[in-house]
C-alpha positions as a LaTeX table, in Angstrom:
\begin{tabular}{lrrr}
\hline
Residue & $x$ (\AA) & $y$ (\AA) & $z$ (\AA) \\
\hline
Unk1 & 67.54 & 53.71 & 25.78 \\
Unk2 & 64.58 & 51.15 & 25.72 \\
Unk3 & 64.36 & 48.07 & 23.95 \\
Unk4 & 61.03 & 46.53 & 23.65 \\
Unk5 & 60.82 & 42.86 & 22.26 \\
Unk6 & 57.63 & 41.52 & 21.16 \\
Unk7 & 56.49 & 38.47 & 19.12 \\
Unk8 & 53.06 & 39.68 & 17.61 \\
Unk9 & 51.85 & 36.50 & 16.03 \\
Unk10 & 50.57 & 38.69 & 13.01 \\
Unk11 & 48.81 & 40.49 & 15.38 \\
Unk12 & 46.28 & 37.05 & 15.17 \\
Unk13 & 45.25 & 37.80 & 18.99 \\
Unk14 & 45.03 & 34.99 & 21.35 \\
Unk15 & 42.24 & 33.11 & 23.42 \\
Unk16 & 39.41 & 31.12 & 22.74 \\
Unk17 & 38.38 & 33.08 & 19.70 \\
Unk18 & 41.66 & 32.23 & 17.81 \\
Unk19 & 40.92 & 28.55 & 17.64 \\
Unk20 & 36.97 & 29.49 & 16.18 \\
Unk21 & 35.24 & 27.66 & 14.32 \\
Unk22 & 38.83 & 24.88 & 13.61 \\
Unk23 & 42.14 & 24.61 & 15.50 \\
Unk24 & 44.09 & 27.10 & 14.67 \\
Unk25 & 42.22 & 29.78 & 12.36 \\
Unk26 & 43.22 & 32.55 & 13.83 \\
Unk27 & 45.43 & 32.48 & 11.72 \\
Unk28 & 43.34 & 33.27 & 8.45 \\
Unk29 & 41.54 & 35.80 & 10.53 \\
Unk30 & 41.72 & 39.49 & 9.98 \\
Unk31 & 43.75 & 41.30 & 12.28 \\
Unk32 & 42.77 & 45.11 & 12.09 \\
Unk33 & 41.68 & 45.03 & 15.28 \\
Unk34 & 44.53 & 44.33 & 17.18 \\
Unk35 & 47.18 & 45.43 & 15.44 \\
Unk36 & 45.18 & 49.10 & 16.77 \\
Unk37 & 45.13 & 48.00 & 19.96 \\
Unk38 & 49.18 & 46.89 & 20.04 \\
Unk39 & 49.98 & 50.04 & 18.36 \\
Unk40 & 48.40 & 51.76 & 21.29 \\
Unk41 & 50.11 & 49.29 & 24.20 \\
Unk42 & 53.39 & 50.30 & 22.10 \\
Unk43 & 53.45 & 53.30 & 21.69 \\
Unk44 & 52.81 & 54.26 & 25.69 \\
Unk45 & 56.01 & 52.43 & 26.04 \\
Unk46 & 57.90 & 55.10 & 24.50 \\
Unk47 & 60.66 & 52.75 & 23.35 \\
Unk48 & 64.01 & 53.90 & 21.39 \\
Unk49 & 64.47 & 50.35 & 19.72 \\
Unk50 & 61.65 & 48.12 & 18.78 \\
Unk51 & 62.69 & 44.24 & 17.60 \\
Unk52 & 59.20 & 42.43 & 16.27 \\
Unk53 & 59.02 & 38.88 & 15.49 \\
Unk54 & 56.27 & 37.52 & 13.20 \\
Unk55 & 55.13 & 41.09 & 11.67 \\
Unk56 & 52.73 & 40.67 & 8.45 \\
Unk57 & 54.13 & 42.60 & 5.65 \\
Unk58 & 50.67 & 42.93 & 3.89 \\
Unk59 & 48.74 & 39.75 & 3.04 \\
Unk60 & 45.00 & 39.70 & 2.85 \\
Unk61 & 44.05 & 39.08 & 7.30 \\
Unk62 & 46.31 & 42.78 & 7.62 \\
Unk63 & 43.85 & 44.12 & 5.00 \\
Unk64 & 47.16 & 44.59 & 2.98 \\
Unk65 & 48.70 & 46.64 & 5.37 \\
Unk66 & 52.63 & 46.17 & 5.95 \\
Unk67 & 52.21 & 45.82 & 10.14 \\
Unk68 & 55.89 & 46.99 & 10.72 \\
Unk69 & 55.13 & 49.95 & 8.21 \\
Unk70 & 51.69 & 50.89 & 10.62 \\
Unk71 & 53.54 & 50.73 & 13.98 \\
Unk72 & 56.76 & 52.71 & 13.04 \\
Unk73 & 54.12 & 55.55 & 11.49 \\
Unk74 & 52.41 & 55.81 & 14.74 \\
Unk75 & 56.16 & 55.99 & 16.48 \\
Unk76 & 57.49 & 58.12 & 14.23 \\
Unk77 & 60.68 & 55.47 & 13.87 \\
Unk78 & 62.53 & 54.43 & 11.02 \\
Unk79 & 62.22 & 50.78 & 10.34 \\
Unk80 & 63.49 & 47.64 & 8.12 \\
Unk81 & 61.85 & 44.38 & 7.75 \\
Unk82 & 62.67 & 41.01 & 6.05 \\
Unk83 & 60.68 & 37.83 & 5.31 \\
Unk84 & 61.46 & 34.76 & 7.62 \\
Unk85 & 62.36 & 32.62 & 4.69 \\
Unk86 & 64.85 & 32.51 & 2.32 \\
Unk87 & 64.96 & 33.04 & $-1.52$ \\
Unk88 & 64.99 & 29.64 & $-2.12$ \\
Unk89 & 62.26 & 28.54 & 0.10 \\
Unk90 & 59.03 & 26.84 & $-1.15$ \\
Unk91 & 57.32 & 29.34 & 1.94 \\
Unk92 & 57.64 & 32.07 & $-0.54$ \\
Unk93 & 55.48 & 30.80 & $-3.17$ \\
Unk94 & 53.05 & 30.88 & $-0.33$ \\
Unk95 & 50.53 & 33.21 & 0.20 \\
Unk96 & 50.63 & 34.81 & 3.54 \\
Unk97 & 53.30 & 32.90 & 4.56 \\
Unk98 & 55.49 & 35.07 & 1.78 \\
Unk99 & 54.30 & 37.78 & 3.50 \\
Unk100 & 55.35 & 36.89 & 7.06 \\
Unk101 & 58.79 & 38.98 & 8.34 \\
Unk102 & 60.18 & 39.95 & 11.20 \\
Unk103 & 61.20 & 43.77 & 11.86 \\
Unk104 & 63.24 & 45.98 & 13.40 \\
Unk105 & 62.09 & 49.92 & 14.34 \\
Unk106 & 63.90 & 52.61 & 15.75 \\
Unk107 & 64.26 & 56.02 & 17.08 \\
Unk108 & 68.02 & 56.95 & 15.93 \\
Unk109 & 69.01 & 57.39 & 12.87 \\
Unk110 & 70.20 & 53.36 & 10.73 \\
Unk111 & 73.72 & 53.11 & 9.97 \\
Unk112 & 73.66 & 49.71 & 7.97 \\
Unk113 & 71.25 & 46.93 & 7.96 \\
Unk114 & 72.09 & 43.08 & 6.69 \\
Unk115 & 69.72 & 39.95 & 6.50 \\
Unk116 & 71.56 & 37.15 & 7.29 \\
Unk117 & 70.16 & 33.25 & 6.92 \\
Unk118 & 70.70 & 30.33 & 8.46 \\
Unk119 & 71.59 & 27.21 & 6.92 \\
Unk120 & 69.37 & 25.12 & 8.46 \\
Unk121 & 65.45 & 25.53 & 9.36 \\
Unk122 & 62.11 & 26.58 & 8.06 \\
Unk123 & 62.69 & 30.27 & 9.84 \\
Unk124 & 66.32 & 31.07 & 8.91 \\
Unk125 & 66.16 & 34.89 & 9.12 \\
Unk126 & 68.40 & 37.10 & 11.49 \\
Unk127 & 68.49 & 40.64 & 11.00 \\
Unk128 & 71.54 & 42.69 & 12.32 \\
Unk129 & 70.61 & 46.55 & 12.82 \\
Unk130 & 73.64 & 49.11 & 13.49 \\
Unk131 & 73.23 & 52.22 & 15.26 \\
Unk132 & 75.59 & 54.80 & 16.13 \\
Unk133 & 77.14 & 53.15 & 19.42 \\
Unk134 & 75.32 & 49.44 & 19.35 \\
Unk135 & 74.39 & 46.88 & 17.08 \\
Unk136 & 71.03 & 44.80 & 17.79 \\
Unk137 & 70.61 & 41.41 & 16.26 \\
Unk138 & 67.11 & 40.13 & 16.23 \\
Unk139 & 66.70 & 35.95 & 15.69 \\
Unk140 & 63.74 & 33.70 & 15.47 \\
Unk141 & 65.41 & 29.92 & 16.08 \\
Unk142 & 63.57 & 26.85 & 15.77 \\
Unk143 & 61.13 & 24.79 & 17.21 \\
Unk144 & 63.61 & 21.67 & 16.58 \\
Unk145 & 66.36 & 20.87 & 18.95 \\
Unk146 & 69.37 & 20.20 & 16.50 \\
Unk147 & 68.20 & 22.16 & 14.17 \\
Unk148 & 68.14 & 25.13 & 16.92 \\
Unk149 & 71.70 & 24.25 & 17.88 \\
Unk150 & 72.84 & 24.33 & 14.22 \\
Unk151 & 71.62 & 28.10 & 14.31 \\
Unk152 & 73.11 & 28.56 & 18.07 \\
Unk153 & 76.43 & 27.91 & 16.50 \\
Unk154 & 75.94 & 30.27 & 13.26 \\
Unk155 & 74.64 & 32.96 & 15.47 \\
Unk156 & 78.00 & 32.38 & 17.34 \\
Unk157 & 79.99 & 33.33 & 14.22 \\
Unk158 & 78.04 & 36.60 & 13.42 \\
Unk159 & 77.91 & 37.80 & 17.21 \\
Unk160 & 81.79 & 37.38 & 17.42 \\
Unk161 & 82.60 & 39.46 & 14.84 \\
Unk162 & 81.09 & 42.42 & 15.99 \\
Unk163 & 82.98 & 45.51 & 17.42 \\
Unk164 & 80.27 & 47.45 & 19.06 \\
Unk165 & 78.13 & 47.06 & 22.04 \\
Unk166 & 75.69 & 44.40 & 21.33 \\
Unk167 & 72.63 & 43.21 & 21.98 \\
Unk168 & 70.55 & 39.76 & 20.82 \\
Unk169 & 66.95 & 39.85 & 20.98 \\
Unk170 & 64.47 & 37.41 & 20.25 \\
Unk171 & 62.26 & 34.34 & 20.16 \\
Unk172 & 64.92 & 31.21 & 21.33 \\
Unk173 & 62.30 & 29.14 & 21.16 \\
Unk174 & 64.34 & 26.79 & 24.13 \\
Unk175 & 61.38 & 24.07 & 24.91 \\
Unk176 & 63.62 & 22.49 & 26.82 \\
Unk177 & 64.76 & 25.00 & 29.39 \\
Unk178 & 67.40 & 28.49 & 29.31 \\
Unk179 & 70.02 & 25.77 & 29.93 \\
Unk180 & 70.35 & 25.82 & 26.39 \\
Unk181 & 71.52 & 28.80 & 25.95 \\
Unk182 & 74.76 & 28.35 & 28.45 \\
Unk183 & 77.14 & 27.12 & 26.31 \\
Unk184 & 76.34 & 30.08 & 23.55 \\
Unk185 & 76.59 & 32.51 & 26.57 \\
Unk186 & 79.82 & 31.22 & 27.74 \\
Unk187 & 81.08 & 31.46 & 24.67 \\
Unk188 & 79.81 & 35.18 & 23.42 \\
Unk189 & 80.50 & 36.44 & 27.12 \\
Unk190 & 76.34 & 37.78 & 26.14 \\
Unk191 & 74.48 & 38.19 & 29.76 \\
Unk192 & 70.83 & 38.11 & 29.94 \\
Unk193 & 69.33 & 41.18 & 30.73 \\
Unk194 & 67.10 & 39.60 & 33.28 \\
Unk195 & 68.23 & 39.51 & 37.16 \\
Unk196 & 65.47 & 37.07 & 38.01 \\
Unk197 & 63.70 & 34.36 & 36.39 \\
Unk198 & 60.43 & 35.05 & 34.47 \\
Unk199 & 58.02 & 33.58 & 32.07 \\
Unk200 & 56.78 & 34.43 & 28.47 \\
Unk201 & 54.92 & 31.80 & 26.82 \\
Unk202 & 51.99 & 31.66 & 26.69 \\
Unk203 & 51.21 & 35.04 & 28.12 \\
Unk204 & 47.66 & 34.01 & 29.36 \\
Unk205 & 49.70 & 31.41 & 31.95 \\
Unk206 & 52.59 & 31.46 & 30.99 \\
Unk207 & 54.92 & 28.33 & 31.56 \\
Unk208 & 57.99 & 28.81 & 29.69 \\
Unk209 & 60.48 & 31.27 & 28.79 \\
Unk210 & 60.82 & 31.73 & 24.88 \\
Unk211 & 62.16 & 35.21 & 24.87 \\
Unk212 & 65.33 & 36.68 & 25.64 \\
Unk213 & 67.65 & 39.59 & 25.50 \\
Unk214 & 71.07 & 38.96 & 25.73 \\
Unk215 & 73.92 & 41.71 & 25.86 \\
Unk216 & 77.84 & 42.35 & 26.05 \\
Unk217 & 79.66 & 43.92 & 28.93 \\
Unk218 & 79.70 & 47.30 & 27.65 \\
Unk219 & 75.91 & 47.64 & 27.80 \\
Unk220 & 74.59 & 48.62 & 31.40 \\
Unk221 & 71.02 & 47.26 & 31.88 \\
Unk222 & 68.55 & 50.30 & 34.22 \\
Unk223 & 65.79 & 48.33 & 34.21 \\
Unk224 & 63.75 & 44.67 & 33.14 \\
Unk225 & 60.34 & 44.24 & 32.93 \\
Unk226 & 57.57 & 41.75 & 31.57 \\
Unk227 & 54.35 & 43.76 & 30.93 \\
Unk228 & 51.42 & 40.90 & 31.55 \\
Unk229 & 49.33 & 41.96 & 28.19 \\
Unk230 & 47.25 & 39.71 & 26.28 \\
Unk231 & 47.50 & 41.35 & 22.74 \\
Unk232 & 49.69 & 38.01 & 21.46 \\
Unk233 & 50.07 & 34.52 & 22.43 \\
Unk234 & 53.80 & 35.67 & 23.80 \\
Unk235 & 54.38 & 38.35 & 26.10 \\
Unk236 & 56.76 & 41.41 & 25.75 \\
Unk237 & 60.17 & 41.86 & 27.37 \\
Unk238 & 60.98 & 45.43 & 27.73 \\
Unk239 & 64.78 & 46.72 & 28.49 \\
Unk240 & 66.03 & 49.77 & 29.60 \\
Unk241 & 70.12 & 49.93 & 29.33 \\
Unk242 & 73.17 & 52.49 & 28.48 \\
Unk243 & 75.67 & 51.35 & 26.26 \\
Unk244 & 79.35 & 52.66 & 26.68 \\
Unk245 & 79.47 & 55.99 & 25.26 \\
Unk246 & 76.14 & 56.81 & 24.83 \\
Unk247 & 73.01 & 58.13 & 27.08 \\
Unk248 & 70.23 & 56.72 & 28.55 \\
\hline
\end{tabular}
């Protein structure tokens, strides 16, 4: 199977022309444009599993388009989606921002879905996906250090309880370094999928690593790669694994 990881920025691009005419307002600016163009990048990936962090679900820059909705057309994939903020968050009164989720896609067939929340942080959301033979959890942490940790330690609690082969995907956000993340590893016996180091933020030169895909024991990993594309201000991880029981 293939697993293909990608933080889109609401498909707000990246460069020069995102910070035009103020710091920042790429973020107001319509996106129809690329979101064509990462349709196209992802759908020449073939992948079987597709986790998407910051997807817009249809505010006015996607020209009320649900993004998630557009890419798992072109795939042919089912797909579920969930804003990043909770119920009782003031970010949903928003505009736009109640309209930012992240989303998973897939090939196979979904045999449950839950949104679970943080209690601490602005982005709270992780969504859990089951399949057949795995379960995929996809998490967006926080920028802030203890804050980050809080959700390290509630992301502990789901992971353990799960029976299947499992994977967690997503943006860790760890400004500080992957040390972070040893402690959670030791203690989820989770591996990262990648044999050697590499970078993902930001993807024109990129200087840290912000993405990850972690796994259990039962999942064999074929194959690791970071695709150097410009389409975001983060770059892609793509995985290609077996899980125990299952085919490629």
């Amino acid at each position: 199977m293939r697993l293909l990881l990608y933080n889109l920025r609401y498909c707000a691009g990246t460069g020069r022309r995102f910070h035009l005419p103020l710091p920042w307002s790429g973020y107001l600016k319509r996106s129809e444009e690329n979101l064509d163009q990462i349709v196209a990048f992802i759908r020449s990936l073939r992948p079987d599993i597709v986790g998407l962090v910051e997807v817009d679900a249809g505010s006015f820059r996607s020209g009320r388009r649900n993004q998630a909705e557009v890419i798992a057309d072109a795939l042919g994939h089912y797909h579920i989606y969930e804003c990043k903020y909770d119920e009782l968050s003031l970010a949903r009164m928003i505009p736009v921002m109640n309209k930012q989720v992240n989303a998973f896609l897939t090939r196979d067939t979904i045999v449950n879905e839950r949104f679970h929340y943080f209690d601490r942080g602005l982005k709270r959301l992780t969504i859990e996906l089951e399949l057949d033979n795995l379960v995929v959890f996809l998490v967006h942490l926080s920028i802030g250090f203890r804050v980050r940790h809080r959700q390290l330690s509630d992301l502990f609690d789901l992971v353990r309880s799960v029976r299947k082969p499992l994977i967690v995907a997503g943006d860790f956000n760890l400004l500080t370094g992957e040390r972070e993340l040893r402690l959670f590893q030791a203690a989820t016996g989770l591996r990262n999928a990648a044999v050697s180091p590499y970078l993902s933020y930001p993807s024109r030169l990129p200087r840290r690593c912000l993405d990850f895909i972690l796994h259990s024991r039962e999942i064999q990993v074929l194959g690791f790669d970071v695709p150097r594309v410009l389409h975001s201000d983060h770059l892609p991880l793509v995985c290609d694994f077996r899980a125990a029981g299952a085919g490629v």
